[in-house]
C-alpha positions as CSV (number, residue, x, y, z in Angstrom):
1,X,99.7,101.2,79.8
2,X,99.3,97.7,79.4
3,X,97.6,97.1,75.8
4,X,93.7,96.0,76.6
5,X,92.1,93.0,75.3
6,X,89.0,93.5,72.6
7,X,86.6,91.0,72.1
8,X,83.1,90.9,70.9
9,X,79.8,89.0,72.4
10,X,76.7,87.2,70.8
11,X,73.4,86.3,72.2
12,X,72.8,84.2,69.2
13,X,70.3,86.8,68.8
14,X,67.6,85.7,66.1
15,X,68.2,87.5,62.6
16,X,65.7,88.6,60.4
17,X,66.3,87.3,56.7
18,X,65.3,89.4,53.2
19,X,61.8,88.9,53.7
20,X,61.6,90.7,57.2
21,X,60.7,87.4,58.7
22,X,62.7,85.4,61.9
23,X,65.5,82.5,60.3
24,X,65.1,79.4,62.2
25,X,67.6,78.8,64.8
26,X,70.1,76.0,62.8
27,X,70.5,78.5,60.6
28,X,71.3,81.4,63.6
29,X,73.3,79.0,65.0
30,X,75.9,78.4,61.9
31,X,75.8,82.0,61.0
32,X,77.5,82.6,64.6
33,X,80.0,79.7,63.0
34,X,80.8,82.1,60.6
35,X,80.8,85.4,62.7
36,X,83.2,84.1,64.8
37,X,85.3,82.2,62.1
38,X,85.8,86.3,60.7
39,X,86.2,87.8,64.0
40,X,89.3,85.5,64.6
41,X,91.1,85.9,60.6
42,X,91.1,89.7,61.1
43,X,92.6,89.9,64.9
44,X,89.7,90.5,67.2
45,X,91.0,88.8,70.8
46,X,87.9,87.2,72.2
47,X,84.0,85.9,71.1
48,X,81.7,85.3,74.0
49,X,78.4,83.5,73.2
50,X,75.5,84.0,76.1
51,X,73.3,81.3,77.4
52,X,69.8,81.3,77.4
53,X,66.5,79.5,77.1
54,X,64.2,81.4,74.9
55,X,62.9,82.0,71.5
56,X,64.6,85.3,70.3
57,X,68.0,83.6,71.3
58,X,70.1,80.6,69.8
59,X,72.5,80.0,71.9
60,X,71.8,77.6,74.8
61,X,74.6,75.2,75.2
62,X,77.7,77.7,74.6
63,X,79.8,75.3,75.0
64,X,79.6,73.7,71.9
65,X,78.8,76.3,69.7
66,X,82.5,76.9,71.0
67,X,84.2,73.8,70.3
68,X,82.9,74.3,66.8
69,X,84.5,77.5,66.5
70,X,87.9,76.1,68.1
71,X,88.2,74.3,65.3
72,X,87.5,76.9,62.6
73,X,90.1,79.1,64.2
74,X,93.4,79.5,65.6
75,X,93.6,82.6,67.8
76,X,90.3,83.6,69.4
77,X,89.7,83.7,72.9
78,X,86.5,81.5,73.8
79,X,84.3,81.8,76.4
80,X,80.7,83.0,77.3
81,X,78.7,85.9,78.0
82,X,77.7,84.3,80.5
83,X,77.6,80.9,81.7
84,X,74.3,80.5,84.2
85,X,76.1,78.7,86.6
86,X,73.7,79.0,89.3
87,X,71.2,76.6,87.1
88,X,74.0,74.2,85.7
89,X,75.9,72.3,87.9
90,X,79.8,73.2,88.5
91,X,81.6,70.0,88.2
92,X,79.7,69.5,84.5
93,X,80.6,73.1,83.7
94,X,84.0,72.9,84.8
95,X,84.4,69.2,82.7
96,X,83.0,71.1,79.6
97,X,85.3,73.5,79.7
98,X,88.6,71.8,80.5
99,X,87.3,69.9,77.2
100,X,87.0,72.4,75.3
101,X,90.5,74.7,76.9
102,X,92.2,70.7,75.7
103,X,90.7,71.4,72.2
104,X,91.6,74.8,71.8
105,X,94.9,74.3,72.8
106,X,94.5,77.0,76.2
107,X,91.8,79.1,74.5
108,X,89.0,79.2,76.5
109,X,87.8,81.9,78.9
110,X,84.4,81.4,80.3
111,X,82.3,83.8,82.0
112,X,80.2,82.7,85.1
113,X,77.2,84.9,86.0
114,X,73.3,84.7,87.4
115,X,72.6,85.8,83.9
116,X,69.9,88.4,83.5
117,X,66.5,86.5,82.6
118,X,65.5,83.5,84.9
119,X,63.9,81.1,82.4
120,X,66.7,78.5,83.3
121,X,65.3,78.2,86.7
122,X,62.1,76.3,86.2
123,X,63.4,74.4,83.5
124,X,66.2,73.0,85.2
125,X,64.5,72.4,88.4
126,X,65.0,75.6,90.8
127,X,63.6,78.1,92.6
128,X,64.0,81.9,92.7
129,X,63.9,82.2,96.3
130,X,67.2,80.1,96.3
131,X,68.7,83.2,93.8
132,X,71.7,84.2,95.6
133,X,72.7,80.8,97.7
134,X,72.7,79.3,94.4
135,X,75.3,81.0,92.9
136,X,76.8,81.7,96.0
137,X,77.7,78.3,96.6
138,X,78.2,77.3,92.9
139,X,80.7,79.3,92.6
140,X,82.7,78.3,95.5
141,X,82.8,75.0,94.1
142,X,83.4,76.2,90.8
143,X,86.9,78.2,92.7
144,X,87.8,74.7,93.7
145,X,87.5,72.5,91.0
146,X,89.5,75.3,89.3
147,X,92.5,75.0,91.4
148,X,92.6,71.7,93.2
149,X,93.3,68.2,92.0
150,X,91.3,66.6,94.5
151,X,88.1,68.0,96.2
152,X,86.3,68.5,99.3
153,X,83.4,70.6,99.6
154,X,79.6,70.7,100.8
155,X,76.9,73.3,100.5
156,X,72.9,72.8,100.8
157,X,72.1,73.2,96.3
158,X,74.1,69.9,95.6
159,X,75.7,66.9,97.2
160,X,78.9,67.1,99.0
161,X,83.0,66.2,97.0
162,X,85.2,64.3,99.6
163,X,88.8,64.2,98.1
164,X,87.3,63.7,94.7
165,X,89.1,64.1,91.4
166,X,87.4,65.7,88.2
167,X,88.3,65.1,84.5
168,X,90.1,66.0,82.1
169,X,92.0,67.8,84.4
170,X,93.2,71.3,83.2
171,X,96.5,70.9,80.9
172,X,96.7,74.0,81.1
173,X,95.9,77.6,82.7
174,X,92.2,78.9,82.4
175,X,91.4,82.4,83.0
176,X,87.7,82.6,85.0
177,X,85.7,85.8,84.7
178,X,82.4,86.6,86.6
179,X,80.1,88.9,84.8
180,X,78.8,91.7,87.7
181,X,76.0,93.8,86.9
182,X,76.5,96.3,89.5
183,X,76.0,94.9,93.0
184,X,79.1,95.8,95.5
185,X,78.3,92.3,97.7
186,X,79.0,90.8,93.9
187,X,81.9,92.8,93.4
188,X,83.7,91.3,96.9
189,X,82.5,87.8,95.6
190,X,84.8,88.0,92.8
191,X,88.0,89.2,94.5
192,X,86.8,86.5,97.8
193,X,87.2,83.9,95.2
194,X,90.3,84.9,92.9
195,X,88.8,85.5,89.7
196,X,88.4,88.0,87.0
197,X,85.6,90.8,87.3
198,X,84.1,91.8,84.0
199,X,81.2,94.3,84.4
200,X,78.3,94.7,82.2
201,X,77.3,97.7,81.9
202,X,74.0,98.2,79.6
203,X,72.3,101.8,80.5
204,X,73.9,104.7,81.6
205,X,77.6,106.6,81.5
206,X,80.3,103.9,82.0
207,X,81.9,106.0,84.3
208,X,79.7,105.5,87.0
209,X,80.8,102.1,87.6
210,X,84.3,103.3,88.5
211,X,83.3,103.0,92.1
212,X,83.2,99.3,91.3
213,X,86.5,99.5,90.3
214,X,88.0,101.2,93.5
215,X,85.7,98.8,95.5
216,X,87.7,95.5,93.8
217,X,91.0,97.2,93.9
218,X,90.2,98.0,97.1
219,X,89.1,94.9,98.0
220,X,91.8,93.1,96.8
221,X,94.4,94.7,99.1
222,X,92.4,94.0,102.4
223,X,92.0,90.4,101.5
224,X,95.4,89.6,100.0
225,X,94.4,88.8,96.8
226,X,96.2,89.6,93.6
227,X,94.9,92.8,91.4
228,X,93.9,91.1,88.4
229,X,92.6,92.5,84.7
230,X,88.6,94.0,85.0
231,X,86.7,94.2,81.7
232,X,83.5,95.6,80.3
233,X,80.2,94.1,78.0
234,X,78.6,96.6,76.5
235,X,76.4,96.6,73.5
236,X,76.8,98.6,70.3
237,X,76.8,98.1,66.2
238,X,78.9,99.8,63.9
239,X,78.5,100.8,60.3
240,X,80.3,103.1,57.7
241,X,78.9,106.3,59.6
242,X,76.9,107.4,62.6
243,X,73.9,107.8,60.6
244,X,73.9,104.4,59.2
245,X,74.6,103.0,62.5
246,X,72.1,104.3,64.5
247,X,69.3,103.5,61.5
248,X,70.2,100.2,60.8
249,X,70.4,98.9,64.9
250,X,67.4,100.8,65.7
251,X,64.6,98.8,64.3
252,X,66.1,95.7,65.9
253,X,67.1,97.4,69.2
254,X,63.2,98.5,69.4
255,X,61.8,94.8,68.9
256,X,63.5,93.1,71.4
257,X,63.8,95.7,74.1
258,X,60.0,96.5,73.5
259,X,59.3,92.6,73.8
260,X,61.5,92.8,76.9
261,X,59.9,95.7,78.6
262,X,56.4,94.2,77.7
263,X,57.4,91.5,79.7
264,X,58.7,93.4,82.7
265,X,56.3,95.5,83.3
266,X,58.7,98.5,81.5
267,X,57.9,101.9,79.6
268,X,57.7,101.9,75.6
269,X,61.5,102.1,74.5
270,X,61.4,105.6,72.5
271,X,64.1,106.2,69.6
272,X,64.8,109.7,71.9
273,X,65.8,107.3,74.7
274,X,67.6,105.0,72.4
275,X,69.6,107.9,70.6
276,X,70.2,109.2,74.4
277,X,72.0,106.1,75.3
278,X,73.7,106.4,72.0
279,X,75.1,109.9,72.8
280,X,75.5,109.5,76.3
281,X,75.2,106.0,77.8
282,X,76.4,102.7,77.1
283,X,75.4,101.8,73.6
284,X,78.8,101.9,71.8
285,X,76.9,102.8,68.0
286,X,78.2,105.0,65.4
287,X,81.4,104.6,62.6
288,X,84.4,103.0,63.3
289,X,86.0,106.0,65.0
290,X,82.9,107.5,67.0
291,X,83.0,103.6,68.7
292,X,87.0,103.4,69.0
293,X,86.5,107.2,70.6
294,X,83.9,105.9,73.0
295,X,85.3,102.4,74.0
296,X,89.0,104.7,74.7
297,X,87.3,106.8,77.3
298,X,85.8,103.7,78.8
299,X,88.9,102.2,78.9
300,X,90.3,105.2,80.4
301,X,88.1,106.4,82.6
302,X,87.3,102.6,84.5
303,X,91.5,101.3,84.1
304,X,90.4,98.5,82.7
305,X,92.2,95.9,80.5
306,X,89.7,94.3,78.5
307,X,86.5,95.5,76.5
308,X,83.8,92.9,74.9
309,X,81.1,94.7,72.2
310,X,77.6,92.6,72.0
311,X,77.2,93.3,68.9
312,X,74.0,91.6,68.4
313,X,71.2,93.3,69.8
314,X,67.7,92.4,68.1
315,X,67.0,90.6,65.1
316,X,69.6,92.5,62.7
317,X,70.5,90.4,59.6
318,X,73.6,88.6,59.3
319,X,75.2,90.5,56.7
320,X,74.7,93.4,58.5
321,X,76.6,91.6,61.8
322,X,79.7,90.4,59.9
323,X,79.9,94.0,58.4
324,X,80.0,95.2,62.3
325,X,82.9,92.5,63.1
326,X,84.9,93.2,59.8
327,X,84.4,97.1,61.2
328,X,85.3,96.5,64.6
329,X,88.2,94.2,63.8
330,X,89.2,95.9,61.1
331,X,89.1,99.5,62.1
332,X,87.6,99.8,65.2
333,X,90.6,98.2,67.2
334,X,93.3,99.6,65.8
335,X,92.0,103.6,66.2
336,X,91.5,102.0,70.1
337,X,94.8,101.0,70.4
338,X,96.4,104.4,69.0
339,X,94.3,106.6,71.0
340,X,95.1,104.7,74.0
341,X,99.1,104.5,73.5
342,X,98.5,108.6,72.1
343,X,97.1,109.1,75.8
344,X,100.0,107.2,77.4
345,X,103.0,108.7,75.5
């Protein structure tokens, strides 16, 4: 069994300080410096910092929270969780990161998605209604630009390429994922266009998405394309024990998924649901082992080759996230990697 890829994922999520109260966002902002400066001395594969445009989030231009971290570190995998390329436009995206992939010498690794809130839209000048052609087409372009020197393409979101060149040109290889939240028409989408399928999967048993996975394999073979690596975001925290785990997370998990739901229209979150989803879906919260135990059956229950923990969810403090990465790096990856090769022997 090939060995799978662990990374973690960031929000920027807005932390609390000692006196309970939100730390302005500079100061978010250079603590995510230093969580992913750890994550990369003690081995984790891969950070992934999410765009968005609001105020319980940091992070809105990824892309250079990244090329700081490139050069803090030497290892680390860089890319996004996600990208909202159907509000940005491809040919800056793709020049941002060929940058930053020249930088950090073959390093980076973004993820392209609709992303999950739809802030973006207004502020960058576009409609819902145009959801699906957006992204549609923006990714299309995206393929392109990825694998030609010279382009020609047209679509009805943006002007038309005619044999035009984009730069820096890539040195070197990038590896393109698109984050998939569970749609089948998006699961085709990836495999149409050659890239890398990482699903997110946020509520529920991780096993039911192994439909997705037959679907791309599937899919791969009756469009002659190449079976390439599938991973999974999912959020979880860990902590010295299960207890302390679940009690430190769920404060934070409450405020922002009640804020959330108050905007959506959804029911109270409940610390029944939350230790439910715990226990039984796709919150990945406990010790070391009780998460390398969960993220192993994941891994062999989907065949996948690559799992990425947000482990930011809420407003938990920063000491308490760079205990969760020195965890997960630590301890957490290495029980993974023994109960998966344990399995395979």
């Amino acid at each position: 069994m090939t060995q799978v890829s662990l990374g973690l994922d960031t929000f920027g999520d807005v932390t609390v300080g000692p006196d309970g109260q939100p730390q302005p966002m500079d100061r978010v902002l250079r603590e995510v410096l230093d969580q992913a400066t750890l994550a990369d001395e003690i081995g984790i594969d891969f950070i992934g910092l999410g765009e968005h445009h609001r105020p319980d989030f940091a992070i809105s231009a990824p892309e250079i929270v990244l090329a700081a971290i490139a050069g803090r570190t030497q290892r680390i995998k860089l890319g996004t969780a996600v990208t909202v390329l159907s509000t940005d436009d491809p040919v800056r995206v793709f020049q941002r990161f060929s940058t930053l992939n020249a930088l950090s010498n073959g390093r980076a690794e973004p993820i392209l998605g609709r992303g999950s809130f739809t802030e973006s839209y207004p502020l960058f000048g576009h409609e819902l209604q145009d959801y699906d052609q957006l992204f549609e087409e923006r990714l299309d372009l995206f393929a392109h630009l990825l694998r030609e020197p010279r382009v020609t393409w047209s679509g009805q979101t943006r002007s038309a390429l005619k044999n035009q060149p984009v730069f820096p040109q890539l040195g070197q290889p990038m590896t393109v994922w698109v984050g998939v939240g569970g749609s089948p028409e998006s699961v085709v989408r990836v495999v149409r266009q050659d890239l890398q399928l990482m699903l997110a999967i946020i509520g529920g048993d991780a096993s039911r998405f192994a439909p997705y996975v037959d679907l791309y394999q599937r899919a791969c073979a009756q469009l002659g394309k190449p079976v390439r690596p599938v991973g999974v975001h999912s959020p979880g925290f860990v902590a010295e024990t299960d207890e302390k785990a679940q009690e430190i997370l769920w404060p934070h998990y409450a405020d922002m998924f009640g804020r959330i739901g108050r905007e959506r229209g959804w029911p109270p979150v409940t610390k029944d649901r939350y230790l439910n989803e715990v226990h039984h879906g796709a919150l990945y919260v406990g010790s070391p082992e009780t998460v390398a135990r969960k993220i192993a059956r994941t891994v062999k229950a989907l065949g996948i080759q690559r799992f990425d923990m947000k482990y930011s969810t809420g407003p938990v403090p920063h000491a308490d996230l760079m205990e969760c990465i020195r965890l997960y790096g630590e301890k957490v990856i290495p029980m993974v990697h023994d109960m998966l090769a344990a399995k395979a022997a």
